[in-house]
DSSP file (Angstrom, degrees, kcal/mol; ACC not computed):
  #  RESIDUE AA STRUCTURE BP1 BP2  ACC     N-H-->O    O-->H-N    N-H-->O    O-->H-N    TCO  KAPPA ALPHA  PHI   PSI    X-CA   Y-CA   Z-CA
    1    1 A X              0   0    0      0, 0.0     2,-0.3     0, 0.0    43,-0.2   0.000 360.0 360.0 360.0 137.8    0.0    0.0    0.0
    2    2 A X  E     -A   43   0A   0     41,-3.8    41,-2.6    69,-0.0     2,-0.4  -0.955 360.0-146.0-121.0 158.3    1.1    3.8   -0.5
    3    3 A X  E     -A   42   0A   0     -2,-0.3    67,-1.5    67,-0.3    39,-0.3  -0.994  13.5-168.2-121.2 135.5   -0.2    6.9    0.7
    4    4 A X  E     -AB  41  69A   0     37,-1.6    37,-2.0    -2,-0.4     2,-0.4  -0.619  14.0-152.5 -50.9 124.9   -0.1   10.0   -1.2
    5    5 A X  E     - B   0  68A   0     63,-2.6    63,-2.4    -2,-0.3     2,-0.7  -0.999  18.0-165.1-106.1 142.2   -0.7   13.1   -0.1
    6    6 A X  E     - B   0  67A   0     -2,-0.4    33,-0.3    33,-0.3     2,-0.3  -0.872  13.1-147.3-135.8 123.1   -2.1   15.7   -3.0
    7    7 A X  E     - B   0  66A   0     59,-1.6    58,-1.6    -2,-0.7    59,-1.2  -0.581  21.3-165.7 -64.0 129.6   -2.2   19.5   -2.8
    8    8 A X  E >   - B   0  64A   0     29,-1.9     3,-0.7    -2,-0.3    29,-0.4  -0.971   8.8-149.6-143.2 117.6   -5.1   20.3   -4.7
    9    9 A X  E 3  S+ B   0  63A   0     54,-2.5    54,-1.2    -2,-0.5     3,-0.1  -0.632  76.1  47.3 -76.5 138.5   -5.8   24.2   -6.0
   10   10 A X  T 3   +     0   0    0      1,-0.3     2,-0.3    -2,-0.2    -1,-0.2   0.032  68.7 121.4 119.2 -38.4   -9.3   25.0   -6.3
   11   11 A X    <   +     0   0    0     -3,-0.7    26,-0.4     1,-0.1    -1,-0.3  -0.555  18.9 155.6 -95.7 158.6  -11.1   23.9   -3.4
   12   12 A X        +     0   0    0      1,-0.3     2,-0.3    -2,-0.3    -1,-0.1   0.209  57.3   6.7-158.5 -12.1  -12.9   26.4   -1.6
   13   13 A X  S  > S-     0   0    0      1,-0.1     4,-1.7     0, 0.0    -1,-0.3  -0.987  93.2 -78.4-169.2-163.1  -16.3   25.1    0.9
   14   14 A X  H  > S+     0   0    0     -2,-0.3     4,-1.5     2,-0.2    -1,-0.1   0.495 121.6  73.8 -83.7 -13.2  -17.4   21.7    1.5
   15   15 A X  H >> S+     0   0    0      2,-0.2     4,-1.6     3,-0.2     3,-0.6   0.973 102.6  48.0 -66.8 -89.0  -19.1   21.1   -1.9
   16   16 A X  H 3> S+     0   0    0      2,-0.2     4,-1.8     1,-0.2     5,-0.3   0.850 109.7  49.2 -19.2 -57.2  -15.4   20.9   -3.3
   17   17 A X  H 3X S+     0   0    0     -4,-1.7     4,-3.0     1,-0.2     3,-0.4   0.981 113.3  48.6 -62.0 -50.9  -14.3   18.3   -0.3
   18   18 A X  H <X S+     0   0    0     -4,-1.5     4,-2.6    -3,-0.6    -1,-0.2   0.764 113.4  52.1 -64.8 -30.3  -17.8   16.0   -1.4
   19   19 A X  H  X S+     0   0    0     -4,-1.6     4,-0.7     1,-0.2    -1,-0.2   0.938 116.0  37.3 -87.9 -32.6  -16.5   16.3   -5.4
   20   20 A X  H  X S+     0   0    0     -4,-1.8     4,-2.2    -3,-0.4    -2,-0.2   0.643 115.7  48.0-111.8 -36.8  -13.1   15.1   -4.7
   21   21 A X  H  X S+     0   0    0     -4,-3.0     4,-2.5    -5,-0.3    -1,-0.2   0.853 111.6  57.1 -76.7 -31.3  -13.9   12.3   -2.0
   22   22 A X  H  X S+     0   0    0     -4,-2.6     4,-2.1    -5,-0.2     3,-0.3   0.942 106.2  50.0 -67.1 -24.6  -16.8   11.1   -4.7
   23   23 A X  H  X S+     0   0    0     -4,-0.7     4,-0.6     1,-0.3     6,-0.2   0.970 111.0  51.0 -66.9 -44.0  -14.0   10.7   -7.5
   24   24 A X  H ><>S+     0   0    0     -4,-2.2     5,-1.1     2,-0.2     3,-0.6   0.835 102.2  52.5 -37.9 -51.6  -12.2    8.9   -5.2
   25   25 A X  H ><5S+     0   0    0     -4,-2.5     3,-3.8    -3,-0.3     4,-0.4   0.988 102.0  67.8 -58.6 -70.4  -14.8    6.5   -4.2
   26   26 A X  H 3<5S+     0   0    0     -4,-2.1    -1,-0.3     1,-0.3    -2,-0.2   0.707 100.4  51.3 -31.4 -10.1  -15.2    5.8   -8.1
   27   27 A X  T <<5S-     0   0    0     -4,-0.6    -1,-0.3    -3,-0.6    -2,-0.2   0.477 121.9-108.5-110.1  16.3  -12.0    4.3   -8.1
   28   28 A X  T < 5 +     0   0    0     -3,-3.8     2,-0.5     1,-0.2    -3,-0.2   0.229  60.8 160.1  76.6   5.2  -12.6    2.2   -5.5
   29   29 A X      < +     0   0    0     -5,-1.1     3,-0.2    -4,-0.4    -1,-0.2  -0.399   8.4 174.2 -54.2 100.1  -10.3    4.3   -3.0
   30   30 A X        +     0   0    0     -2,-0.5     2,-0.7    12,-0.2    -1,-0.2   0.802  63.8  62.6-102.7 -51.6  -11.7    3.0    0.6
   31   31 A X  E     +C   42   0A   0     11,-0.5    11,-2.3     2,-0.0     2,-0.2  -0.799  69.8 125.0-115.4  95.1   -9.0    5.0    2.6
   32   32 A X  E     -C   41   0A   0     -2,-0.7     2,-0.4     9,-0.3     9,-0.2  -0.752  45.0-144.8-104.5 176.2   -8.6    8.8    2.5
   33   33 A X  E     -C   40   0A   0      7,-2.1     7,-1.8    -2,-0.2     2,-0.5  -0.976  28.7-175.2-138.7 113.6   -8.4   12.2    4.2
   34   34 A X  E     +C   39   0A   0     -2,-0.4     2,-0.3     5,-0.2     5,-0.2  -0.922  14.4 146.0-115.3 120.7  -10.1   14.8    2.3
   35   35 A X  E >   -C   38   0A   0      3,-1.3     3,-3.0    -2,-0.5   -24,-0.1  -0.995  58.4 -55.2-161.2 150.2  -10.1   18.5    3.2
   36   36 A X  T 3  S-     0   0    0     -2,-0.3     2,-2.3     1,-0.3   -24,-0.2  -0.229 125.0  -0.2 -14.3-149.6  -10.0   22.1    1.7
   37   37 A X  T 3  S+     0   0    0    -26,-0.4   -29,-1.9   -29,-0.4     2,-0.4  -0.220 124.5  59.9 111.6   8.2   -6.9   22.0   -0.5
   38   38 A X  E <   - C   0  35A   0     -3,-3.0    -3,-1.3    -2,-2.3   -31,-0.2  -0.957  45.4-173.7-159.3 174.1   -5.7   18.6    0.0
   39   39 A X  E     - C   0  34A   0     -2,-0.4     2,-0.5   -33,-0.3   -33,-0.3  -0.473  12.4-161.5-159.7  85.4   -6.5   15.2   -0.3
   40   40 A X  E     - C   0  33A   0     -7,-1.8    -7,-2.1   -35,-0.2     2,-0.4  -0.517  17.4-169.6-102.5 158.8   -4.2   12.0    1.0
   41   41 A X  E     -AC   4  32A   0    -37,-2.0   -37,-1.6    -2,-0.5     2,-0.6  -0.918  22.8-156.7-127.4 106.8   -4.7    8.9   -0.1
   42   42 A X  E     +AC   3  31A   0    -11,-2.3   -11,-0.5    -2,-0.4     2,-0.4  -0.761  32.0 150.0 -81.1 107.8   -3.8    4.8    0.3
   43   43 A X  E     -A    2   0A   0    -41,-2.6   -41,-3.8    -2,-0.6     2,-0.5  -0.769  52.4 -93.3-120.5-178.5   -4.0    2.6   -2.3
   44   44 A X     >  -     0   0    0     -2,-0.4     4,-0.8   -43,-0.2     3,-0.3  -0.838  25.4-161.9 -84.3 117.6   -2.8   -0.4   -3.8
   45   45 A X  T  4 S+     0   0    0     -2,-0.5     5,-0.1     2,-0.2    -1,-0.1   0.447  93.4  61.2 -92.0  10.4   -0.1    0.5   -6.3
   46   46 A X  T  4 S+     0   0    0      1,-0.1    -1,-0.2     3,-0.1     3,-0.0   0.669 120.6  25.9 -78.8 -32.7   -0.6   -2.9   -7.9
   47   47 A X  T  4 S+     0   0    0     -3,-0.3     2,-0.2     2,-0.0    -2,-0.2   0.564 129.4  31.5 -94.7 -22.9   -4.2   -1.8   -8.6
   48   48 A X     <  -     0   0    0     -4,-0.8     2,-0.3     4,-0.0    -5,-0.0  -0.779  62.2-157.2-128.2 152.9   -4.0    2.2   -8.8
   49   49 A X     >  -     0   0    0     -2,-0.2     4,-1.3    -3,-0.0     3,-0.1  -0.818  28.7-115.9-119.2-173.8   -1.2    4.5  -10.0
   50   50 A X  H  > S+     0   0    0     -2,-0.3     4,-1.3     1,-0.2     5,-0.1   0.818 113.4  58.8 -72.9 -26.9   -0.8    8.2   -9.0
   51   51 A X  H  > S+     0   0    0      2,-0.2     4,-0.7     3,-0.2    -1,-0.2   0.644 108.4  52.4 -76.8 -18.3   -1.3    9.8  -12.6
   52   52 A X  H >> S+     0   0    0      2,-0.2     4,-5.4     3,-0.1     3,-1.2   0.915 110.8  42.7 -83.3 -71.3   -4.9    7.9  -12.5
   53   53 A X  H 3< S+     0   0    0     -4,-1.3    -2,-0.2     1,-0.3     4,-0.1   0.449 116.3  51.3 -64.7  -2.7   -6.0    9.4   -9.1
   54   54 A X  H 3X S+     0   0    0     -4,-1.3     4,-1.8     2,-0.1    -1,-0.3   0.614 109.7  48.1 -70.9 -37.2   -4.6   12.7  -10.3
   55   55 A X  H <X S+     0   0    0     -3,-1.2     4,-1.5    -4,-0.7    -2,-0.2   0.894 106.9  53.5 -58.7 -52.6   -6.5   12.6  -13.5
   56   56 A X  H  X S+     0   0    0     -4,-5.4     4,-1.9     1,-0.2    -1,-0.2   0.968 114.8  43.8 -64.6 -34.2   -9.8   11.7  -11.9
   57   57 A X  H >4>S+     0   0    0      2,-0.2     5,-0.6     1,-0.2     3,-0.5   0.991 113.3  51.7 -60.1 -48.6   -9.4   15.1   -9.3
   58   58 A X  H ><5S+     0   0    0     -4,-1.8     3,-1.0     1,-0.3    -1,-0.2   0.813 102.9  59.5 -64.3 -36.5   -8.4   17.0  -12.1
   59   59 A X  H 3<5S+     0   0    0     -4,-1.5    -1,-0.3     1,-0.3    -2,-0.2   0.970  96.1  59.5 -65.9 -56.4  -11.5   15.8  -14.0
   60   60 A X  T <<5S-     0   0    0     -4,-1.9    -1,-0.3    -3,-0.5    -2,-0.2   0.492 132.8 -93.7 -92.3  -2.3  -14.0   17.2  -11.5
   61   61 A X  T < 5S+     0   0    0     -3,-1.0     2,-0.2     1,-0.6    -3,-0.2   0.741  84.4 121.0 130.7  32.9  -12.4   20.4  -12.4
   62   62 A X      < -     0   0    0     -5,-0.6    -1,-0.6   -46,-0.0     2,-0.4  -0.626  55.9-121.8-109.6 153.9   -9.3   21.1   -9.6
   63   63 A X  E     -B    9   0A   0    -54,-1.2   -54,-2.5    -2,-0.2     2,-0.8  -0.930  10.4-154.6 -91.7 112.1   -5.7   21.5  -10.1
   64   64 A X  E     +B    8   0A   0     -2,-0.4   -56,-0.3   -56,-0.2     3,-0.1  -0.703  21.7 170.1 -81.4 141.7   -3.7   19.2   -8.4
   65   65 A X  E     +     0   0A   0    -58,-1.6     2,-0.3    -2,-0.8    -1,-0.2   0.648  64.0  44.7-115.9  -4.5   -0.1   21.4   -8.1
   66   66 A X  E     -B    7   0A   0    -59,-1.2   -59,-1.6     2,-0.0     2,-0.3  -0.991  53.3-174.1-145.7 154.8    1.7   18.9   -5.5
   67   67 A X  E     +B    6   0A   0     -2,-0.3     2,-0.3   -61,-0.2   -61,-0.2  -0.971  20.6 178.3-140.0 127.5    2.0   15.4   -5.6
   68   68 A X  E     -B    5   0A   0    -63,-2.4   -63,-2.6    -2,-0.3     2,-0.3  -0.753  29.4-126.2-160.5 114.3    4.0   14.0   -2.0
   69   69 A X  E     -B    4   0A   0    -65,-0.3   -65,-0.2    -2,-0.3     2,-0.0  -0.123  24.7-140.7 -32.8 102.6    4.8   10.6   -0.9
   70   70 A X        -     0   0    0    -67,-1.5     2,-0.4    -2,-0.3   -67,-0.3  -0.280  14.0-152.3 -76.8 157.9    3.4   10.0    2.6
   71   71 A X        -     0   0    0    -69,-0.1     2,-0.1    -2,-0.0     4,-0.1  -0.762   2.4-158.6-149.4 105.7    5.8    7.8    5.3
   72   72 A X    >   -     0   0    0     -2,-0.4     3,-1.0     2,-0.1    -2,-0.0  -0.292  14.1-143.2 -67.6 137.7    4.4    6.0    7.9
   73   73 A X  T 3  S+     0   0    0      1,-0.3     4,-0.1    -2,-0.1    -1,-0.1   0.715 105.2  62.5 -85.6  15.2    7.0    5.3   10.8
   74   74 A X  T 3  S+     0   0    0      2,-0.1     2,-0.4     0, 0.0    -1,-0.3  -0.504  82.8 125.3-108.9  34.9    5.4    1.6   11.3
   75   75 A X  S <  S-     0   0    0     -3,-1.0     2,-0.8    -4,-0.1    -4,-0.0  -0.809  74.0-126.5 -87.4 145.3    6.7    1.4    7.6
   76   76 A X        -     0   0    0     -2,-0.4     2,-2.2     2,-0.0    -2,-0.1  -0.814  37.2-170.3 -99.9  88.7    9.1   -1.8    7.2
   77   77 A X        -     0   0    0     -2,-0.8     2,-2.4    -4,-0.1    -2,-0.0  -0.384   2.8-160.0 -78.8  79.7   12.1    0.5    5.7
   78   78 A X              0   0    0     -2,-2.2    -1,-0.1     1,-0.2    -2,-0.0  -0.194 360.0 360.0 -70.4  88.9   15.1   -1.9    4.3
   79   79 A X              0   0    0     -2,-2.4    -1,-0.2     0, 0.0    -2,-0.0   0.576 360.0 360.0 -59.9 360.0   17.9   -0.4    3.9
């Protein structure tokens, strides 16, 4: 699983937060955090890429302008 976090330009009341969590749900995206200007996100990156779940925000008519790799510390890091 990864999480994303994506800075998203555009949104502005709670209408915005409802357009952006339904695109999600159309992709089957079960775990997010959606809120004025931002949006993070876990998926599957076997199923989902980032350029998809950017596309679909984009579609409902938002700019995403930052795109940032989230890091859990309960992450199994191999060095």
């Amino acid at each position: 699983m990864q999480t994303v976090l994506f800075s998203i330009e555009g949104m502005t009341c709670h209408h915005c937060v409802m357009a952006v969590t339904n695109a999600l749900k159309s992709l089957g995206i079960d775990n997010y955090s959606v809120e004025i200007g931002s949006a993070s996100v876990t998926f599957d990156e076997n199923e989902l890429d980032v350029e998809t779940i950017k596309a679909t925000i984009e579609e409902e008519g938002y700019k995403v302008i930052s795109v940032e790799l989230e890091f859990d510390e309960t992450d199994d890091l191999n060095f």
